[in-house]
C-alpha positions as CSV (number, residue, x, y, z in Angstrom):
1,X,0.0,0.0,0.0
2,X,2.6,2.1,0.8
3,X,4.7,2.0,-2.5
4,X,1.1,2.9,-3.9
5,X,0.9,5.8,-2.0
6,X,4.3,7.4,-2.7
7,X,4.8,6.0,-6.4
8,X,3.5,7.5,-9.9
9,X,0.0,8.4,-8.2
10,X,1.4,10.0,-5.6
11,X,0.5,13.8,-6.5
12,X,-3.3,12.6,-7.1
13,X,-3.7,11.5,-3.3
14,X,-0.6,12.5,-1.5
15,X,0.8,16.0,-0.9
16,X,3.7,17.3,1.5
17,X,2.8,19.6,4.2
18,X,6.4,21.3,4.3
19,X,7.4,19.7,7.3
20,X,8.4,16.6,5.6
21,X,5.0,15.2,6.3
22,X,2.4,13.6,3.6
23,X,-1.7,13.3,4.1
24,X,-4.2,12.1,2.2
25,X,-5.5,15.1,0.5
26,X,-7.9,14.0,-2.2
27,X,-9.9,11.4,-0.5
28,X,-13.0,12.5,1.3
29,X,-13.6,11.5,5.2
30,X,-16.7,9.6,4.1
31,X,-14.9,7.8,1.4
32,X,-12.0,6.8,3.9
33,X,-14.3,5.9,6.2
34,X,-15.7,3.0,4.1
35,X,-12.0,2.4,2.6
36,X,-11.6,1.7,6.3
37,X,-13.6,-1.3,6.7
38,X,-11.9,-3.0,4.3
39,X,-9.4,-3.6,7.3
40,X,-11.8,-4.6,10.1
41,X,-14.3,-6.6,7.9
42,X,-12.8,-7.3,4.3
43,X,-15.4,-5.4,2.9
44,X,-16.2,-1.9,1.7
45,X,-20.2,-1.1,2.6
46,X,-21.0,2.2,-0.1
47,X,-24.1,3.9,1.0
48,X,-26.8,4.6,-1.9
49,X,-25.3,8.2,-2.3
50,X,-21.4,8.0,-2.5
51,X,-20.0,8.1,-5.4
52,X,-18.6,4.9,-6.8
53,X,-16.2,6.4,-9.1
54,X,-14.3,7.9,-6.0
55,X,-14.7,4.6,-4.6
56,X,-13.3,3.2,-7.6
57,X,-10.3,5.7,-7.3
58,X,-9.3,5.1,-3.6
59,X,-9.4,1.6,-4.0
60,X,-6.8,2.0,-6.7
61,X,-4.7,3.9,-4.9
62,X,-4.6,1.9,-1.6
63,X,-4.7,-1.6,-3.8
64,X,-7.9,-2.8,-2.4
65,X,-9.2,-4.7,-5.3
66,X,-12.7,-3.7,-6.3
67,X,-14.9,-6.2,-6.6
68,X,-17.7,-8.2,-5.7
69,X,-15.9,-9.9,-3.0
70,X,-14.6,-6.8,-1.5
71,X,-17.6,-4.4,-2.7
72,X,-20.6,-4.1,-0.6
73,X,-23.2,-1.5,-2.8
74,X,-26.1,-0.3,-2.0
75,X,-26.4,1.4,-5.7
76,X,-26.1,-1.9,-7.6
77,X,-26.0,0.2,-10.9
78,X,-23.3,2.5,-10.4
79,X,-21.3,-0.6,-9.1
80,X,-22.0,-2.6,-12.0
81,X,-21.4,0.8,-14.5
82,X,-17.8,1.1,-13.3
83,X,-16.7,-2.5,-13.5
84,X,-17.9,-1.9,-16.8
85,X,-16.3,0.8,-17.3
86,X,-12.7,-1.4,-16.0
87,X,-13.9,-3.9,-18.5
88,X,-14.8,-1.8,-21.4
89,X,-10.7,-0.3,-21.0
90,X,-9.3,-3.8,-21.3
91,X,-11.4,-4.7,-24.4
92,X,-10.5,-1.8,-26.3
93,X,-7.1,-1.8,-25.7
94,X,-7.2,-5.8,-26.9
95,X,-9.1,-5.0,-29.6
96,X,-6.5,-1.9,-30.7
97,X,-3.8,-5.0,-30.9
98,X,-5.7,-7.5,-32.8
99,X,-7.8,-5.4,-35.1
100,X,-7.7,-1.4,-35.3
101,X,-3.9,-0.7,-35.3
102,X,-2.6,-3.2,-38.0
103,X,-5.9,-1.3,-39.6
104,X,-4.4,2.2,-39.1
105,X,-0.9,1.1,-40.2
106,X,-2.3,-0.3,-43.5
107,X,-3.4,3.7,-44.0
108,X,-0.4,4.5,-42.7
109,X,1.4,2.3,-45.7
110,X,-0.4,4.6,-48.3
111,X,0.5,7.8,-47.0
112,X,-2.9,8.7,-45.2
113,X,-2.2,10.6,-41.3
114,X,-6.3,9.9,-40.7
115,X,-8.6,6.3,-41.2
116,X,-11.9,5.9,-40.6
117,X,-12.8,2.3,-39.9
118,X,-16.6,0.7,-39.8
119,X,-16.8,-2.2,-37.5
120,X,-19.0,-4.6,-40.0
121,X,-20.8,-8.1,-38.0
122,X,-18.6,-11.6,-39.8
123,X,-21.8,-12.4,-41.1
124,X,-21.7,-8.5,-43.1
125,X,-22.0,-9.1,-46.9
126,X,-20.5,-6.2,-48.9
127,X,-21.3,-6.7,-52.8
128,X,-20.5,-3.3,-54.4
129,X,-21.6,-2.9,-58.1
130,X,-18.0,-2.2,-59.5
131,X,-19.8,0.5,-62.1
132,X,-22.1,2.1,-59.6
133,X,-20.5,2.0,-56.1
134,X,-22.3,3.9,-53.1
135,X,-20.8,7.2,-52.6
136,X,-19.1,6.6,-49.2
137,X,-15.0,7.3,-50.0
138,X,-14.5,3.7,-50.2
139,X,-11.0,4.7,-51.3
140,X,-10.4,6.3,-47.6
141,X,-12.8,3.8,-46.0
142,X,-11.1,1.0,-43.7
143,X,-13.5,-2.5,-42.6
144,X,-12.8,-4.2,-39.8
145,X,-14.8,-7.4,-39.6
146,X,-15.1,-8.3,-36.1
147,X,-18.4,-9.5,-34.2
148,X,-17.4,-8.4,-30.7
149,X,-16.3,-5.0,-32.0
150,X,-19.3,-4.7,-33.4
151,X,-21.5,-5.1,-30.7
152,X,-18.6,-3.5,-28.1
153,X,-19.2,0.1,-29.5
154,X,-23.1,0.4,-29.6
155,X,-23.2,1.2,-26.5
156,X,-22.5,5.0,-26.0
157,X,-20.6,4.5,-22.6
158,X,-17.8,2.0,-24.2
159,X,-17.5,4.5,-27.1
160,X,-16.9,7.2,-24.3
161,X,-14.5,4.6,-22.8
162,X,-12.6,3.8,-26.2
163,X,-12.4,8.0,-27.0
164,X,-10.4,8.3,-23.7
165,X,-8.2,5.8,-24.3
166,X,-7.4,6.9,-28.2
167,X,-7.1,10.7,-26.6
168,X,-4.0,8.8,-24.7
169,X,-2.7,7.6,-26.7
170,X,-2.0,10.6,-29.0
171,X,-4.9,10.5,-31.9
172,X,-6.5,13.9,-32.9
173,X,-9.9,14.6,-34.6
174,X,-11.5,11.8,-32.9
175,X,-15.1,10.1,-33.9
176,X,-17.4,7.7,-33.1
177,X,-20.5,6.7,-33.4
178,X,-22.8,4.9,-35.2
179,X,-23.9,5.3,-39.4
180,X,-25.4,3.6,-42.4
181,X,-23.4,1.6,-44.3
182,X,-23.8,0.2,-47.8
183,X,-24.0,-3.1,-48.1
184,X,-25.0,-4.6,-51.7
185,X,-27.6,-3.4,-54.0
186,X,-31.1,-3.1,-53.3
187,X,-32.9,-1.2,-56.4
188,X,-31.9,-0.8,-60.2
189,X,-33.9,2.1,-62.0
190,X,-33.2,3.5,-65.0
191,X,-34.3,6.7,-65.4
192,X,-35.6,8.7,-68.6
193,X,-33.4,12.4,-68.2
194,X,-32.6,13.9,-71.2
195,X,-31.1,14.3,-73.3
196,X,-29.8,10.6,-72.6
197,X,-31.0,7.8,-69.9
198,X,-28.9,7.1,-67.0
199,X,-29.0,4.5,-64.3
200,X,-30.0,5.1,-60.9
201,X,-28.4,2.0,-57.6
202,X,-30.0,2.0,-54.8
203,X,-27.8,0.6,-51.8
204,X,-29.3,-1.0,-49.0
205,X,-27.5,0.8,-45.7
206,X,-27.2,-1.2,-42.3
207,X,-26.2,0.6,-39.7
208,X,-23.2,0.1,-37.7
209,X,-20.5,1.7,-35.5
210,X,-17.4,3.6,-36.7
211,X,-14.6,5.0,-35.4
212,X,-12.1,8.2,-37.1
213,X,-9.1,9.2,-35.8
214,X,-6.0,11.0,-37.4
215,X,-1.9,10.8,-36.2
216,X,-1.3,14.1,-38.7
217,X,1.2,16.3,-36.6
218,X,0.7,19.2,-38.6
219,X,-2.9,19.0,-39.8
220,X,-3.1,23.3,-39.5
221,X,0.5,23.7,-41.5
222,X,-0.7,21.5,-44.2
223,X,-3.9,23.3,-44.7
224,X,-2.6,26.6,-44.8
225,X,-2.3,28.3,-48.4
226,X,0.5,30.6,-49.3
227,X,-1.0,33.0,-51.1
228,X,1.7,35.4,-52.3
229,X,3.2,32.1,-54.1
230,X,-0.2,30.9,-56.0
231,X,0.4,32.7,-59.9
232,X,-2.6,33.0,-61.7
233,X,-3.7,30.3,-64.5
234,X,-5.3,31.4,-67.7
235,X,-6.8,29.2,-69.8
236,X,-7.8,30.8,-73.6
237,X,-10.1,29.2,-75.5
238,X,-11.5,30.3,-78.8
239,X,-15.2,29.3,-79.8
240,X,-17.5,30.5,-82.7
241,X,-19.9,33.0,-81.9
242,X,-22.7,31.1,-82.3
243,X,-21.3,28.1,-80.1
244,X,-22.6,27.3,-76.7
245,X,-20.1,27.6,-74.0
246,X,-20.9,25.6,-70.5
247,X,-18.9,28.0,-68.2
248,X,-18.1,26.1,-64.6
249,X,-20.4,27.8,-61.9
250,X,-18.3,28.5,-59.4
251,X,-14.8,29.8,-60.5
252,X,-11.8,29.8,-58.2
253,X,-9.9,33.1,-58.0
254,X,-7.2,31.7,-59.9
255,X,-8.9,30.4,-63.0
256,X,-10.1,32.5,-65.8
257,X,-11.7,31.4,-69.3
258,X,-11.4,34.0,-72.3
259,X,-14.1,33.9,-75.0
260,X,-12.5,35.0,-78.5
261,X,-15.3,35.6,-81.0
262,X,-14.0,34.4,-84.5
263,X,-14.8,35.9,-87.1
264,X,-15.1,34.7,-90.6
């Protein structure tokens, strides 16, 4: 307990009076109190009202283990919501090993500092028409194929869970949630638009979480425009008078078209 108290937590409990002394500074009476009984009775008895994360935190700090054999609650659902929480941490950080990093470092490989990654169920079909693919950015979209993944992140406190332990571990611009994804094709329609016909796939979309992070160290730099080195582009193009010219509808400020009437 001891080399608990005065190792790398140390500054979140213990603090030096000056006088070469150290108390307990960030535990509350009542929660030392029940910390207490662990040493008469083996067990810690939490009143409906106290808060179980602080219970969680001194018990860390004096290596009590918290558990049901040590735990004694009166709030059965804030008990059971931070062993959760304990168990959500250790699954995210197996699944990072087994499934999302070798994911990332396959982005990595192409250059990308960002992934975003859908966690599809095994029994997931994806059957893309190679002509008419859904609109998603399939070429910056990463699967992950993993049942317990799956069903892992639909709950919004794990998500919260995994989101603390990316932040961590150093990602920026992190995401999740849950979103549609396209699966295989559910409608053909060919529509009559002139001048020509076109074809119109309908995908069917199941939904399913996601996660987007990015490792980019100097995301504003490599935004950032220098505008005093951007010359100006001219493009000159001659038409006849009588020729209809499709002008783009929004021109950048560096782009200019020149109509030259011929004449005969």
């Amino acid at each position: 307990m001891l080399g608990g108290m005065f190792g790398e937590n140390m500054e979140r409990f213990t603090k030096e009076n000056g006088d070469g002394e150290f108390k307990i500074d960030s535990v509350s009476p009542d929660i030392f109190r029940a910390i207490l009984g662990y040493y008469v009775s083996g067990e810690i008895r939490v009143p409906f009202d106290m808060n179980m994360y602080e219970i969680k935190e001194a018990c860390d700090f004096f290596l009590i283990p918290f558990n049901t054999n040590t735990i004694i609650s009166e709030n059965l659902s804030a008990f059971m919501n931070e062993l959760s929480n304990d168990g959500s941490r250790r699954k995210f950080e197996s699944f990072l090993q087994t499934d999302i990093v070798p994911t990332m470092a396959e982005a990595a490989m192409k250059g990308e500092r960002e992934c975003h990654i859908v966690c599809l169920k095994e029994d997931d079909i994806v059957d893309w028409d190679p002509e008419y693919p859904p609109a998603v950015g399939e070429d910056r979209l990463s699967v992950v194929k993993n049942n317990e993944i799956s069903r892992f992140l639909k709950y919004i406190e794990n998500r919260e869970v995994a989101k603390s332990v990316l932040l961590e571990k150093g990602l920026k611009k992190i995401r999740l949630g849950i979103e549609g994804f396209p699966t295989h094709k559910d409608k053909v329609k060919v529509t009559q638009v002139k001048p020509r016909g076109g074809i119109q796939v309908t995908y069917f979309y199941v939904q399913r979480p996601f996660i987007v992070m990015s490792w980019e160290k100097e995301e504003h730099r490599s935004r950032h425009v220098d505008f005093a080195n951007v010359s100006t582009c001219q493009s000159h193009r001659s038409v006849n008078s009588d020729e209809t010219v499709n002008l783009p509808q929004n021109l950048n400020a560096v782009d200019e078209i020149e109509l030259v009437e011929q004449r005969d």
